[in-house]
N, C-alpha and C positions, 0 to 999 in steps of 0.2 A: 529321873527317867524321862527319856524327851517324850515330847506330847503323840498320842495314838496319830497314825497316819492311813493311808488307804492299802500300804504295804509294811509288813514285819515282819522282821527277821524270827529265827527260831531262838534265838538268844537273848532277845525282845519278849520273845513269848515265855519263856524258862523263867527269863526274873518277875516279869507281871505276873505268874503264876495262874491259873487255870480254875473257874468257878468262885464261889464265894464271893471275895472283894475284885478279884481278877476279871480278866475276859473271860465273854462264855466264850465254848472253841464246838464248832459245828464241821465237823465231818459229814461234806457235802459230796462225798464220790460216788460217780457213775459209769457204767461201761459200756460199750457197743456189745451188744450182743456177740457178736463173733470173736472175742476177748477169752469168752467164757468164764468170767469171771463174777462172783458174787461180794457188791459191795458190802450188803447189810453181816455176812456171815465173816469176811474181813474184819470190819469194824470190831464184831463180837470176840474176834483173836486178840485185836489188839491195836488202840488208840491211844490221843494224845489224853492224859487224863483229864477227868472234868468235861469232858465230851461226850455230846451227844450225834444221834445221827440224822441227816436231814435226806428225807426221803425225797430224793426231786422227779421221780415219777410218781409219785404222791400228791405234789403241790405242783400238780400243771394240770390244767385246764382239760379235761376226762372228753367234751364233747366237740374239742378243735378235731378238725382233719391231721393236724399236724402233729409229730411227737414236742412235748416239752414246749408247747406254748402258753400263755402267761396265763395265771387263774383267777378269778375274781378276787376281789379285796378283802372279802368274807369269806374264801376258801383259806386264801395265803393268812391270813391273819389266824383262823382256828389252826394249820399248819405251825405255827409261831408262837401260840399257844397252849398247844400240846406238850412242845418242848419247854417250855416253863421258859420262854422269853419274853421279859420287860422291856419298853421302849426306851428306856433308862442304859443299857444293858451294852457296854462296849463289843461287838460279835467278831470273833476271831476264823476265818472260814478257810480248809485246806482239803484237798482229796489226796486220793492213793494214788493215782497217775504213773507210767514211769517219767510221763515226758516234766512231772514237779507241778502241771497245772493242766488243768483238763474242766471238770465243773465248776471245780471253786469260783473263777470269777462271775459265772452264771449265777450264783445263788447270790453272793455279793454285790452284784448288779440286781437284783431282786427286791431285797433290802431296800438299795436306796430308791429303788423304783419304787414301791411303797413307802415311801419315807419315813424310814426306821430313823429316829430323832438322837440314837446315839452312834459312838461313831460303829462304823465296818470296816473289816482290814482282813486283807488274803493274806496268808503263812506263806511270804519268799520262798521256792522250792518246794512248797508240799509235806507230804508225811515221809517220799522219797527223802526230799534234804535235810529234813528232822533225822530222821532214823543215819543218815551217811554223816552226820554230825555226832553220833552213839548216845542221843535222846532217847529217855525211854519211852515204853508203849505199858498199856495194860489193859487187861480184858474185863477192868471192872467195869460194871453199868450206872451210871452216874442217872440218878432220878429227881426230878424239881418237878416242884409244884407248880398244877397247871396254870394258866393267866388269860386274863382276857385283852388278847393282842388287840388293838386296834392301828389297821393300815391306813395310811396318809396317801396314795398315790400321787403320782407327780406325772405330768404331762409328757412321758418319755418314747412308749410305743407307738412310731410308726408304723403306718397298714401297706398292705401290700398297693393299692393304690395313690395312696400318695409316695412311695417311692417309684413307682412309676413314672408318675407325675413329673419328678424331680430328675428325669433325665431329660426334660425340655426344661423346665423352670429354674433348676441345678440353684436351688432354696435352700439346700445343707450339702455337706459332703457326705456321701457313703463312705466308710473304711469297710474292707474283708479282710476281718483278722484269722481269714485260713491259712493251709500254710501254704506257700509261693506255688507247688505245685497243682494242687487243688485250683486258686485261682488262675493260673494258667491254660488250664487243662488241661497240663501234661500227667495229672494223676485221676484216678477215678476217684468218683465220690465216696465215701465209707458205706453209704447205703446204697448200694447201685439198682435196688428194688424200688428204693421210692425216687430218687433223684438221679438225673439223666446227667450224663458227662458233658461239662462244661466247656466250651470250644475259647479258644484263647480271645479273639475279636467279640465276645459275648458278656464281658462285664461291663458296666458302668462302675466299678467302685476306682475308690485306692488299695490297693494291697498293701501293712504294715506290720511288719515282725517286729515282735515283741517282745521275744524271749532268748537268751543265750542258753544255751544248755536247759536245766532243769530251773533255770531264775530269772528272773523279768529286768530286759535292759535296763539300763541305770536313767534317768529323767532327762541327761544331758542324752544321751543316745538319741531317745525317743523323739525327744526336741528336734534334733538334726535329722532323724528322718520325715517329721512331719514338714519341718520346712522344706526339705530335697522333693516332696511331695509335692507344696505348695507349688512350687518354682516350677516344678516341671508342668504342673495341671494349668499354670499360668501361661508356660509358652508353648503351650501345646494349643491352648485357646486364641492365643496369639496368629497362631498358624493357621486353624481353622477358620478364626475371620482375615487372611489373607488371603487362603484359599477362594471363601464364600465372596470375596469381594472381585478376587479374578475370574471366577465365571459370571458373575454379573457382567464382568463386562464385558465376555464373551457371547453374552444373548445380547440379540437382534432384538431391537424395538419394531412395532409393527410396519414406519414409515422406512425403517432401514431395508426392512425383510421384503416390502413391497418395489426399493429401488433396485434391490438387486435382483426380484424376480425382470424386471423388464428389461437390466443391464445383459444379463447371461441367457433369459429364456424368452423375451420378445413379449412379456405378459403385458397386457394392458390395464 
């Protein structure tokens, strides 16, 4: 079997087989309110076996202003140990999405944020592409014994001030992995109560899609769009100090601006 990666397939997942010696598999789905949907009672119809459920209103951070911001390292770790996850522990993570991926790489990103020391890998497609592949599901409750997580953090969250920051210093690249119309502004935001519609001229990021249908471009995809990315943020900079150089020399130094006061207006 080829070595764990940070993506797998469902037929990657089928032969590694689920719990015990296999990955653990965490059913990390979440919805918008306006969905109306309930993930935990989902789950309780029907999962990939050997799974459990990861509550990500749960393990976020209760006293940010913000929904789903990051939890302390001794929240998320008793979160991780509730579920009877060892550090040891290959973690397999997918939601119910239609769109194949929606929280899973949130929670997946989490993990390595706390640097969870064995590997983590998103389910290609979801529970959606499990299930349209005639994968079973089952409504049994898979229970392990609890553990004492301990989280590693890793120096990965940026604050709202230093990416401020980073639109004069431009010290890293931002990606918005929204979708093209959100960062455009040609669509509204999904929560139009807490976040205000985005004007096109109003990002600092890159915008890069990631997903064909319900599955994650292929690495060669990804590749060529992050370099079409590069290329352009490089001659886009190019232009901007072409710009910045042709109005410099369009201002008047003080001894210029004083010749041509007394050329045209007689000033002394």
């Amino acid at each position: 079997m080829a070595l764990p990666r940070a993506l797998v397939s469902a037929a990657w997942l089928a032969e590694a087989g689920c719990g015990g010696a296999g990955p653990r598999v965490l059913d990390a789905s979440w919805h918008l309110p306006k969905m109306g949907r309930d993930a935990r009672r989902e789950f309780g119809a029907g999962h990939v076996a050997g799974g459990v459920f990861f509550e990500l209103d749960g393990c976020s951070d209760p006293a940010a202003p913000g929904r789903h911001m990051m939890p302390a390292p001794e929240h998320f770790g008793r979160c991780a140990g509730e579920l009877g996850i060892e550090g040891r522990d290959h973690l397999v993570v997918y939601d119910a999405s239609e769109l194949g991926q929606f929280s899973a790489p949130r929670v997946w990103w989490m993990f390595r944020a706390f640097g969870h020391p064995g590997p983590v890998s998103v389910l290609d497609g979801g529970l959606v592409g499990w299930r349209r592949e005639g994968r079973p599901l089952t409504p049994e409750l898979q229970c392990y014994p609890r553990t004492d997580y301990c989280p590693h953090p890793k120096p990965w969250v940026k604050t709202y001030q230093q990416v401020l920051d980073n639109i004069q210093s431009k010290e890293f690249q931002l990606v918005d992995a929204r979708a093209e119309g959100r960062f455009r502004g040609t669509q509204p935001e999904p929560r139009e109560d807490e976040y205000r519609r985005k004007k096109a001229a109003d990002h600092t990021e890159e915008n890069l899609q990631y997903m064909l249908g319900s599955k994650f471009l292929t690495e060669d995809s990804v590749t060529q769009k992050v370099l079409a990315h590069s290329q352009g943020r490089k001659a886009k900079d190019r232009q901007e100090t072409e710009e910045a150089k042709k109005e410099e020399k369009s201002v008047f130094t003080e001894s210029e601006f004083r010749k041509f006061e007394r050329e045209y207006f007689g000033a002394s």
